[in-house]
C-alpha positions, -999 to +999 in steps of 0.1 A: +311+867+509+327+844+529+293+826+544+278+821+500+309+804+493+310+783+525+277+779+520+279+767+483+312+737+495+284+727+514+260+728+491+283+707+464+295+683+488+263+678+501+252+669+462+281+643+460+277+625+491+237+623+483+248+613+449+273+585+457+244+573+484+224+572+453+246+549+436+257+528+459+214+522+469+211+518+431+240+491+424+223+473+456+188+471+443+206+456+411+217+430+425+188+425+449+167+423+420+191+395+401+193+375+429+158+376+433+153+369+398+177+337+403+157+325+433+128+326+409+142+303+385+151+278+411+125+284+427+103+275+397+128+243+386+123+226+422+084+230+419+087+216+384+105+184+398+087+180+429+053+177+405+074+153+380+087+134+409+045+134+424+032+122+392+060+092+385+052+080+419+017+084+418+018+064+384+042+038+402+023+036+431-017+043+432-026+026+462-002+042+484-010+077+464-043+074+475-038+058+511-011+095+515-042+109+503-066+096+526-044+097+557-037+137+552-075+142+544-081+126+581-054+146+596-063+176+586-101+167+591-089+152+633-071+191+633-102+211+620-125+192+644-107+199+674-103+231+668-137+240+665-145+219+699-126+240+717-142+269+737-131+304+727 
């Protein structure tokens, strides 16, 4: 009799541990989630003013818009090139 009822503390306080383990995991992936959720927003706002902030100085400025342009397009083009000249 002794070992069922031992055996049944055990039981229980094995249920309330893994139950406050589940809480605690649960009130964490809350807040995960909102933060994650708030990173998205900003995330989202500094895109949004990083294109108006492209397009007002591409209106201001078309010349040196396209000369950006041109000079990344040959960067990237010197990069591609040398990497394909190189022996494996």
């Amino acid at each position: 009799m002794e070992t069922s009822n031992g055996e049944a503390t055990v039981r229980e306080a094995s249920g309330n541990v893994q139950q406050a383990a589940q809480d605690l995991l649960g009130n964490a992936v809350t807040q995960v989630g909102e933060q994650a959720q708030q990173l998205r927003g900003q995330a989202r706002q500094l895109y949004a003013d990083f294109t108006d902030v492209v397009q007002q100085a591409t209106a201001e400025r078309p010349f040196a818009a396209l000369a950006i342009a041109a000079a990344v397009g040959f960067v990237l083009g010197a990069l591609r090139s040398a990497n394909r000249s190189r022996p494996d």
